[in-house]
ROMIVEX-462968 format. One record per residue (C-alpha): x, y, z. Coordinates in steps of 0.001 Angstrom, whole numbers, always signed. Layout:
BEGIN
SITE        px        py        pz
SITE         X         Y         Z
...
***
This chain:
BEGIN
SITE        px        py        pz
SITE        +0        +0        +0
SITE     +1853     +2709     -1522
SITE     +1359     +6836      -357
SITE     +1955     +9538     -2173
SITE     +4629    +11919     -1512
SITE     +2402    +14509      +249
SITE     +1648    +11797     +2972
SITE     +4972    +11273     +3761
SITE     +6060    +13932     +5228
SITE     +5753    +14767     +8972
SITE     +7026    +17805    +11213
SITE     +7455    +18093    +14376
SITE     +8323    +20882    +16775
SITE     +9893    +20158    +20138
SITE     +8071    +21599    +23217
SITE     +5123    +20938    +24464
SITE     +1462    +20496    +23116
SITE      +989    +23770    +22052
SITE     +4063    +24264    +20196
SITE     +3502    +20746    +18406
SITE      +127    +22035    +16968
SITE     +1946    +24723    +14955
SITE     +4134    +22563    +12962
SITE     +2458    +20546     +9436
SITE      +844    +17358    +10715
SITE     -2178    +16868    +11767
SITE     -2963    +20297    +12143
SITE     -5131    +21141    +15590
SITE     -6233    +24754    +16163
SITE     -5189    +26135    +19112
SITE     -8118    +26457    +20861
SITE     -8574    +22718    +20394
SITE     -5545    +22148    +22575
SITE     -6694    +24475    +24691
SITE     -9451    +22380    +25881
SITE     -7336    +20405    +28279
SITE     -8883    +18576    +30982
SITE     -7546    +16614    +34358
SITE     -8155    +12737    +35309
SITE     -7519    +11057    +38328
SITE     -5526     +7713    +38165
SITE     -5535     +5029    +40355
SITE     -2026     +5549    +41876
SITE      -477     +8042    +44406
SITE      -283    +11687    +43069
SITE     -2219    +10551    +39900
SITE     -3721    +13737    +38710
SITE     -2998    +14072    +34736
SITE     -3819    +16244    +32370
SITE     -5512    +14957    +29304
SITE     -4605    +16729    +25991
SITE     -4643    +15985    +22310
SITE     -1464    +16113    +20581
SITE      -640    +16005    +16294
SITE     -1976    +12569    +15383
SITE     -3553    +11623    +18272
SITE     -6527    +11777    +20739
SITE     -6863    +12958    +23859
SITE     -4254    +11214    +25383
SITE     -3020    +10725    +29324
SITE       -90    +13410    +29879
SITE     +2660    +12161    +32145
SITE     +5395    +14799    +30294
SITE     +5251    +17212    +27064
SITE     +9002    +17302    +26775
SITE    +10250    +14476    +25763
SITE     +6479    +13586    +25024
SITE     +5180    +10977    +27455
SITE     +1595    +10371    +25980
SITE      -520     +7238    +27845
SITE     -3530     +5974    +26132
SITE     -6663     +6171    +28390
SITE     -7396     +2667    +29520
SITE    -11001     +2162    +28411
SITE     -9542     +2273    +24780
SITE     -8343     -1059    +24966
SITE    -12016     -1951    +25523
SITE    -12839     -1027    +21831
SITE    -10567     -3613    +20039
SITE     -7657     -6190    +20195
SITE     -5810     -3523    +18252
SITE     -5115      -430    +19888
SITE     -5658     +2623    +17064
SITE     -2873     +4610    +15899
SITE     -4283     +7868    +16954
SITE     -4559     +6026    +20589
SITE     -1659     +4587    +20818
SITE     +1173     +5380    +23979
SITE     +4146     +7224    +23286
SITE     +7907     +7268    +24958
SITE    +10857     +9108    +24426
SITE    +13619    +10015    +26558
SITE    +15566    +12064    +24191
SITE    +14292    +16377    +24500
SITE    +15903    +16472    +20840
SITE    +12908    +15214    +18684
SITE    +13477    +15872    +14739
SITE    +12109    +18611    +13717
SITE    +11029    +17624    +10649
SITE    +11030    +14265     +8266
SITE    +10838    +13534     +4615
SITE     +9772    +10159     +4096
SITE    +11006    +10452      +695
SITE    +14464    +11461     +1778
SITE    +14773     +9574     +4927
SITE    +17540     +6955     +4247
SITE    +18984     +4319     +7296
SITE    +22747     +3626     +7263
SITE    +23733      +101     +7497
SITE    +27374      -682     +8461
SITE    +29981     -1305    +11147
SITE    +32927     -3259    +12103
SITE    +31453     -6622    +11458
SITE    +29858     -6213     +7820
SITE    +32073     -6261     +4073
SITE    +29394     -3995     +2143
SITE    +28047     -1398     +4251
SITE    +25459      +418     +2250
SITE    +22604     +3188     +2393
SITE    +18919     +2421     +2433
SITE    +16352     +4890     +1353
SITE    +12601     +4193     +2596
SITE    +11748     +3832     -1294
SITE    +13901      +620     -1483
SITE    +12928      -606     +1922
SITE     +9332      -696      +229
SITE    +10160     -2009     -2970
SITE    +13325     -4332     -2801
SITE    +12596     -6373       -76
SITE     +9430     -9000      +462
SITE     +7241     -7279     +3043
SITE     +5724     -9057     +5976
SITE     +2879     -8517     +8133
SITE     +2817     -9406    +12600
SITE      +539     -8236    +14729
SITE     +2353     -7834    +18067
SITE     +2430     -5783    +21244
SITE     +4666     -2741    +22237
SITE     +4950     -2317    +26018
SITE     +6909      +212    +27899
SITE     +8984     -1687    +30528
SITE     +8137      +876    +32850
SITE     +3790       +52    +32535
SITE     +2535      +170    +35284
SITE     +5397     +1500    +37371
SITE     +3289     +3690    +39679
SITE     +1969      +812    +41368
SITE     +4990      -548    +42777
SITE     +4851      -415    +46577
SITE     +7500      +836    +47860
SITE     +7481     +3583    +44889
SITE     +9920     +3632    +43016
SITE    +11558     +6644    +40899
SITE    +10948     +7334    +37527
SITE     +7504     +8108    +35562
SITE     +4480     +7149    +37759
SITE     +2980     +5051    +34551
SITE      -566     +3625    +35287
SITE     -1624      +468    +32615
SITE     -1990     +2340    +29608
SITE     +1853     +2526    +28323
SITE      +546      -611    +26054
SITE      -855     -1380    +22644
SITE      -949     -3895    +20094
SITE      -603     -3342    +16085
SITE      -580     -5235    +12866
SITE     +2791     -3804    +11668
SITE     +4191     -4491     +8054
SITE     +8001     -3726     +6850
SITE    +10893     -6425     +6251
SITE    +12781     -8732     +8248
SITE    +16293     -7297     +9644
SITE    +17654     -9850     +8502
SITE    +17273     -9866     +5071
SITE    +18421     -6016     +5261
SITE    +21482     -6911     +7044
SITE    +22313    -10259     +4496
SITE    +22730     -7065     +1972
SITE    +25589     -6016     +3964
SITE    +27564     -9224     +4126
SITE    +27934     -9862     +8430
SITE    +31420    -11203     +8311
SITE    +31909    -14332    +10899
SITE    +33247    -11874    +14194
SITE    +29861    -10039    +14150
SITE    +28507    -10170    +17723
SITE    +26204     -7781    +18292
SITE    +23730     -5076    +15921
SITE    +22905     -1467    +17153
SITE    +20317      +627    +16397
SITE    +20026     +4591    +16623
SITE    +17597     +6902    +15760
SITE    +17084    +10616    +14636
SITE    +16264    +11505    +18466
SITE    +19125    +13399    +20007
SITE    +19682    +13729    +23767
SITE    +19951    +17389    +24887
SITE    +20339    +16759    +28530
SITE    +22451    +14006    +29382
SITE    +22224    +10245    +29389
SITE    +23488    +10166    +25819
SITE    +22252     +9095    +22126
SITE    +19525     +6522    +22282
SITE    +20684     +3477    +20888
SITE    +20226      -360    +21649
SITE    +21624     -3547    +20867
SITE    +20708     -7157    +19840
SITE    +22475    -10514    +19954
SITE    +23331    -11312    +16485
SITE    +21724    -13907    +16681
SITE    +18755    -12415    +17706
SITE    +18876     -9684    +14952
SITE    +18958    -12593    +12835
SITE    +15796    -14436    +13558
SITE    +13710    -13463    +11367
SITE    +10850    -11625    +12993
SITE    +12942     -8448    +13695
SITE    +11255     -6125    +11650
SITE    +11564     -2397    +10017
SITE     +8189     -1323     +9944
SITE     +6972     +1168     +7821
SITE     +2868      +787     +8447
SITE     +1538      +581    +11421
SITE     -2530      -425    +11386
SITE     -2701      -401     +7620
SITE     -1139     +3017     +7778
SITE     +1941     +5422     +7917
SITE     +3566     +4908    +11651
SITE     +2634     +8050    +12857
SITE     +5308    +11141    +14049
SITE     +5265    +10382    +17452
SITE     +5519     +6425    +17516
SITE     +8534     +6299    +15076
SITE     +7823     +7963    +11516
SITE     +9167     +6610     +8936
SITE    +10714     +3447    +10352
SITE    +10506     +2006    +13504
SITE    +12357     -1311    +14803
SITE     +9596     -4105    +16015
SITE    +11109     -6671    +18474
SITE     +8454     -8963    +19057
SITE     +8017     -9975    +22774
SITE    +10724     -7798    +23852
SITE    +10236     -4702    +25711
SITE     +9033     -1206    +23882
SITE    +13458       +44    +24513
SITE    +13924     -2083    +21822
SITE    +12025      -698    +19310
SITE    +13571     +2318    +17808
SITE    +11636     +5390    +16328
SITE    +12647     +7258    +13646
SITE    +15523     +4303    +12681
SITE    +18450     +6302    +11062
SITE    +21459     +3879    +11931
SITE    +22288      +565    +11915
SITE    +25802     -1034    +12500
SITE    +27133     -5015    +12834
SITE    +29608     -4527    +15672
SITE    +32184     -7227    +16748
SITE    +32029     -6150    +20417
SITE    +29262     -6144    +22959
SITE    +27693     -2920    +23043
SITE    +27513      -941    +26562
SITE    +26281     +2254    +25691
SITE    +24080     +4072    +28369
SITE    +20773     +2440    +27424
SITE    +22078     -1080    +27514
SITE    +24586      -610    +30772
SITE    +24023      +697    +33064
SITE    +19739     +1815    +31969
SITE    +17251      -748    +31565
SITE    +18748     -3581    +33700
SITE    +16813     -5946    +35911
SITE    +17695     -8360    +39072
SITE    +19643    -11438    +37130
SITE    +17285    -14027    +38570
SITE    +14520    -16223    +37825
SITE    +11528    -13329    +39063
SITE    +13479    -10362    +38090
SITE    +13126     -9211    +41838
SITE    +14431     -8931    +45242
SITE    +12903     -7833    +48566
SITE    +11177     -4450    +48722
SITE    +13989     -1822    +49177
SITE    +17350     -3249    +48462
SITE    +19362     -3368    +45384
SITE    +20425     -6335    +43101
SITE    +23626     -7906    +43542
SITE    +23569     -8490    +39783
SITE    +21731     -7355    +36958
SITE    +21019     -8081    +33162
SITE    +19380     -6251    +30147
SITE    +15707     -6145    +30000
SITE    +14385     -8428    +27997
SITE    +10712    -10413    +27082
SITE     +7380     -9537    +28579
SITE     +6129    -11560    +31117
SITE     +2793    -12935    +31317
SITE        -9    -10262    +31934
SITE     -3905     -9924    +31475
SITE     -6314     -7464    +32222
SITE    -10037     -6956    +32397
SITE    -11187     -3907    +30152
SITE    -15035     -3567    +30299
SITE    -15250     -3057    +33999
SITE    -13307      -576    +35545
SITE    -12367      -541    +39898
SITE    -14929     +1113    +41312
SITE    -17125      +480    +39042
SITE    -21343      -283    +39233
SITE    -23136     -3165    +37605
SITE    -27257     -4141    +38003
SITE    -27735     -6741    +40724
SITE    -29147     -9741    +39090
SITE    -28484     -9041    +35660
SITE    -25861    -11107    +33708
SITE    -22476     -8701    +32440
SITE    -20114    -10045    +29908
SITE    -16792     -8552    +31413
SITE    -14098     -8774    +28484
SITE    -10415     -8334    +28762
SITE     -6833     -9095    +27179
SITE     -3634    -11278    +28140
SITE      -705    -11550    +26607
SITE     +3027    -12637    +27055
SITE     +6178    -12440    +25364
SITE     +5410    -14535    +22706
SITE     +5226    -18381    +23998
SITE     +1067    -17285    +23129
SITE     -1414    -17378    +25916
SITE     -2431    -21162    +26409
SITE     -5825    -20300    +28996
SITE     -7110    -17367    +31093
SITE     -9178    -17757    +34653
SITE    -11363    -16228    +36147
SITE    -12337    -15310    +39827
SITE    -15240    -13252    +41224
SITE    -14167    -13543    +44857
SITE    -10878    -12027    +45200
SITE     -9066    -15262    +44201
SITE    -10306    -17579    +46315
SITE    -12003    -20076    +43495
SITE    -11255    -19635    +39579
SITE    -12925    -20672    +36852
SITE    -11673    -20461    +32950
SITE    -12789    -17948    +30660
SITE    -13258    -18374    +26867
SITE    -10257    -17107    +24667
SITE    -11328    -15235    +21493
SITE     -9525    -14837    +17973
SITE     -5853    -15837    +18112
SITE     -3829    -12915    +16012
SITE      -669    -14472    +16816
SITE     +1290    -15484    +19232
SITE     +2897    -11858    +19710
SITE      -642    -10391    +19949
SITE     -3539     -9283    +22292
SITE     -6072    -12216    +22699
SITE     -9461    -11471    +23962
SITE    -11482    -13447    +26905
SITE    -15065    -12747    +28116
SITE    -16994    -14571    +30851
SITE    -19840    -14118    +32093
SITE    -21012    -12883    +35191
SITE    -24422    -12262    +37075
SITE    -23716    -10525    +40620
SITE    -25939    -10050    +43961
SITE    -26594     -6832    +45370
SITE    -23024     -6131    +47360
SITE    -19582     -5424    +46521
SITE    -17433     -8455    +44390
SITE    -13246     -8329    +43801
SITE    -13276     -9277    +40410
SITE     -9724    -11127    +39057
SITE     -8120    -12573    +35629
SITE     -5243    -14862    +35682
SITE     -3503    -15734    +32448
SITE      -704    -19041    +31684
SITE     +1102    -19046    +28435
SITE     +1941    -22113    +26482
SITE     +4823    -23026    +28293
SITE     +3189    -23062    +32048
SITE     +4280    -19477    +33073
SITE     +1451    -17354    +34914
SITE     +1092    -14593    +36816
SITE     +2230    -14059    +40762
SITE      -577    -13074    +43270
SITE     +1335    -11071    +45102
SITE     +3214     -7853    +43475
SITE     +7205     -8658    +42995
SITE     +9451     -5694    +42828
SITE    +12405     -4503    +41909
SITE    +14358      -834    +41989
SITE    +13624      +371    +38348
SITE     +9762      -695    +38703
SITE     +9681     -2804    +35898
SITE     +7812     -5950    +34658
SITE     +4875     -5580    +36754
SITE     +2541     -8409    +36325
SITE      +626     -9027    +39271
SITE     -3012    -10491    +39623
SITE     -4921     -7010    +39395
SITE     -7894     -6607    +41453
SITE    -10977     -4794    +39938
SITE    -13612     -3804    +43103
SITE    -17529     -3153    +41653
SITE    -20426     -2754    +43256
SITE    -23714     -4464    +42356
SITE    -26963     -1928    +43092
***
């Protein structure tokens, strides 16, 4: 699905809200993004302003600059994919581009460990390489974060730093093959246009060769059956399937083979977690040793009833929901309408893939009172969910057995 050259251009001013609106994407009037408005979240200090920004709905605000956009959790209520217009954003870099032409935009492929580095313009990542299509979730490894109990530092995410997409571009690996790897080649890199203005340096990651090599790494170029929009990686973004949303590079500019492990900020010493089997350790103290983060665990959630909500006494409610993992595919999902203490399954809808959302309803008739409502999701290979929160320092990984409290009337 070809665009023409008009739609492939995107600007984007750094600042805030309000200066975004003046540049030429979507363009909002101001007095559209003047009608902010405030929503309480379920965590400590959880007042956020709601705002729309170029491209998107109203979304949760956790920061204007870098953006920090999370999509309001009743939107995952609406469909197993989340819309592009709806979908979170992260960055940590201030330095956004301030403007891209698709039609100019070209990634460099090289490094230490390749024969034939070459240049790659978005026109030939379209046209001379056999596209593929994977629906599959982005997470920020931080989701959730402002739950963790102690709190931890760092942005006081609630559950909507999610989404799942059908993405289409071409296997890494096939770009790389163009390049030649030579036999020493350890490790690829990835960088994007993104500049950091105030410390903890140029955002790039790294992936085992191997890894890089698999198959399902992916440039995408669409993004829901459209162009990836500005603020989720325009005009190229790096999809790691089952691997944590720090993998998956916006704006993908740079890509080098290297024959060394890479231990740039972001991979040592940023986005590490306890080197043990629950990626945790008591509630306060620090890891004696640490790795890069890497798959999701196992999570699920209930969508179509919200904590605190109200549902008619004696009338049957089909609650709905999603689970997911880090691509083993979820295998079953239970239910429990009194706070955990019997389960029953739920039914599992369409499977998209085994990197995707997948749907479960059950149904549910309540008496008059007040019912703790609770999902539980395994994968394929046995893993599940813990009942109890785990923690850890950087407040990653979260994946407890959430509780959602209604009241029948």
């Amino acid at each position: 699905m070809r665009h023409t050259t008009n739609r492939l251009r995107r600007k984007l001013l750094a600042g805030g809200a309000g200066a975004l609106a003046g540049a030429g994407m979507t363009m909002l009037s101001r007095s559209v993004l003047a009608q902010t408005s405030t929503i309480e979240l379920p965590i400590a200090n959880g007042r956020r302003v709601v705002e729309r920004f170029p491209e998107k709905r109203p979304m949760i605000v956790l920061t204007t600059r870098p953006p920090q956009l999370e999509t309001p959790f009743e939107v995952f209520n609406d469909s197993v994919l989340t819309p592009n217009d709806a979908f979170f954003v992260r960055y940590h870099n201030n330095g956004l581009p301030p403007s891209i032409d698709g039609d100019k935009h070209v990634i460099k492929i090289g490094g230490n460990a390749v024969a034939k580095p070459y240049e790659l313009t978005m026109a030939e990542l379209r046209s001379a390489f056999k596209p593929v299509e994977l629906v599959a979730v982005n997470q920020c490894s931080g989701n959730s974060r402002g739950f963790f109990n102690p709190r931890v530092t760092g942005g006081q995410l609630a559950n909507g730093a999610m989404g799942n997409a059908r993405w289409v571009g071409v296997p890494l690996k096939d770009v790389l093959a163009r390049a030649e790897p030579k036999n020493s080649a350890r490790e690829v890199t990835f960088n994007g246009l993104d500049i950091a203005l105030f410390g903890g340096g140029d955002f790039v990651k790294a992936l085992q060769m191997n890894h890089a090599m698999d198959g399902e790494v992916m440039l995408a170029y669409q993004m829901n059956g459209a162009d990836i929009p500005m603020l989720n990686g325009y005009p190229v973004k790096l999809i790691v399937p089952g691997y944590y949303g720090t993998y998956w590079v916006k704006h993908l500019s740079e890509i080098e083979v290297v024959e060394q492990p890479f231990e740039g900020f972001w991979m040592k010493p940023a986005y590490r977690v306890p080197d043990n089997d629950c990626a945790c350790v008591e509630p306060g103290t620090t890891p004696s040793a640490t790795r890069p983060i890497g798959r999701f665990n196992v999570r699920s959630f209930i969508t179509s009833v919200a904590d605190g909500g109200r549902l008619r006494a004696g009338q049957q409610t089909v609650v709905r929901g999603i689970a997911f993992d880090g691509g083993q595919g979820v295998r079953e999902v239970a239910y429990s309408t009194d706070g955990g203490q019997s389960w029953r399954g739920a039914m599992l809808g369409a499977d998209l893939g085994r990197y995707s959302f997948r749907e479960f309803t059950f149904g549910f008739t309540p008496e008059k009172g007040s019912h703790d409502l609770r999902v539980r999701a395994w994968n394929r290979s046995g893993q599940s969910q813990p009942m109890e929160a785990l923690w850890q320092p950087a407040g990653y990984m979260r994946n407890v057995v959430e509780s959602v409290k209604v009241t029948a009337i």
